[in-house]
N, C-alpha and C positions, 0 to 999 in steps of 0.2 A: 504494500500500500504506500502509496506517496504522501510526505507532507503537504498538508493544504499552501504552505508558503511557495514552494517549490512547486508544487504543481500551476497556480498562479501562474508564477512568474514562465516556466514551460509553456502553458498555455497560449498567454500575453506572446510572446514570439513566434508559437507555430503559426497562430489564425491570427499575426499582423492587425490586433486591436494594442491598445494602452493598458497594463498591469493597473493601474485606477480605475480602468473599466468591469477588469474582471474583479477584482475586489470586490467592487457595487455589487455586481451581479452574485459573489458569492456571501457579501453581507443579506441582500433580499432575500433568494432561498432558504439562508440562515433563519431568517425573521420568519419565514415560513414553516420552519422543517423540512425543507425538503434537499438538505444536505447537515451533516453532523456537525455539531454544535461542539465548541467547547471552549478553549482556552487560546490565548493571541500567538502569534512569537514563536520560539520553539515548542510553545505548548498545545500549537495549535493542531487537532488531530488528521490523523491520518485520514485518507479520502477514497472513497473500495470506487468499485464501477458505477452501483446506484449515484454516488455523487458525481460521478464523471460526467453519466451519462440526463443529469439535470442539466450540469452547468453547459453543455451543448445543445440540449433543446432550448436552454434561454440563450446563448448568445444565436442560435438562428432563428429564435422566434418572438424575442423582443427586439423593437427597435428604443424604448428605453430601458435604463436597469432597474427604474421603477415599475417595470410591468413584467417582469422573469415570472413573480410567480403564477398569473395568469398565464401566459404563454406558456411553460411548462407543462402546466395541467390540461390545455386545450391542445398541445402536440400527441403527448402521451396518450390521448383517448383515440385517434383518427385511429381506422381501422383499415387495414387491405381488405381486399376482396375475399381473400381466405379468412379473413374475422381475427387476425392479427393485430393486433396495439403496436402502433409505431414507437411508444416506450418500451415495451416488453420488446420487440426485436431489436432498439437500441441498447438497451440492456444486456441482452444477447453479446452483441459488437463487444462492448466496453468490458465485458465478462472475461473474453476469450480470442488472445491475441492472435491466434490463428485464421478465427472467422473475421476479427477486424482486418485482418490482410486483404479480404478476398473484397475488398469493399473498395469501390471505384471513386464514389462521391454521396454524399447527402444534401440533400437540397431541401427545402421549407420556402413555402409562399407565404411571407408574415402576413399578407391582409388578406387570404383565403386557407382556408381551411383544407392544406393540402402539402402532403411530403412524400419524397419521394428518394428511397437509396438504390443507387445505379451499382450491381454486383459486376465484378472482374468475371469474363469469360477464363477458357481455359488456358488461354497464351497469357493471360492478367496483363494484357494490353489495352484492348477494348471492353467495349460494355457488353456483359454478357446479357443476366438478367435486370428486369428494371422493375421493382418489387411499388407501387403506389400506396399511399396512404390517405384517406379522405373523413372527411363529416357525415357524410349521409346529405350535406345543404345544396340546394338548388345553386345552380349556376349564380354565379355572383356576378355584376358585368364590372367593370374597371381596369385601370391599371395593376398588375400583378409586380408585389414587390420580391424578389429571390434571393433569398441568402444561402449559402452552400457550405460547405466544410470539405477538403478533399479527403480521399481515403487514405493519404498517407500519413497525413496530421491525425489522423483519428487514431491510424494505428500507430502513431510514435504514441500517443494521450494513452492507452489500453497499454503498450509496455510500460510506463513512468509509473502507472497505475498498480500494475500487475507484480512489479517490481525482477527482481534478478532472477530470483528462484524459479518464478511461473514460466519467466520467459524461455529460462536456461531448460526447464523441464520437456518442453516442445519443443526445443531446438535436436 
């Protein structure tokens, strides 16, 4: 498990936002529960997948840090076609550095109710599978806003995560 400090700061440079940003983002969750609570500084605790795989549905599904824990809760519910939770299968991802490999990109529409992770084909070059995640809401008409996360930042986040041991175990 990584520390919350260190993962931060990790995060802040893979997905090219400001380490102030993520802070906010993992003070809100905080304030929600829906990342582990504890102590500042070195005391600050360790962060499993559940928390990983929060503070990536808020950084692509809020557009402020005042709104993580809303956007969170409404990524997490959209459901694929097979009646999959696009949290539960992120969850999945941030679990298990293996299957976060296989992973191309993640995309989220902040102002519609819609996600969608692009899986690596067999060469892990191209897009093999393209897994959607929706609301069940009628066509919404407007400008579509996209925020993505690549799949190699995910699965550098899922090693930091997983730590030495899990990784070295799979290798």
């Amino acid at each position: 498990m990584a520390h919350r400090t260190a993962l931060n700061t990790q995060i802040a440079e893979l997905a090219g936002i400001s380490r102030h940003t993520v802070d906010r983002i993992g003070v809100n969750l905080n304030k929600g529960g829906l990342i582990l609570a504890g102590g500042r500084g070195r005391h600050a605790p360790s962060m499993g997948p559940e928390d990983l795989k929060n503070i990536i549905l808020a950084m692509l599904g809020a557009e402020k840090t005042s709104k993580v824990f809303q956007a969170v809760l409404g990524l997490h519910a959209l459901k694929s076609a097979s009646g999959d939770l696009f949290g539960d299968v992120l969850l999945d991802i941030c679990s298990d550095p293996e299957k976060a490999d296989k992973v191309m990109q993640v995309t989220v529409l902040r102002n519609y109710p819609q996600a969608t992770i692009y899986w690596k084909d067999e060469s892990g070059s191209r897009v093999g599978r393209i897994e959607n995640f929706v609301a069940g809401a009628e066509e919404q008409p407007g400008l579509r806003v996209v925020a993505s996360l690549n799949g190699s930042v995910i699965t550098k986040l899922v090693k930091i995560v997983a730590g030495p041991k899990k990784v070295a175990k799979e290798a």
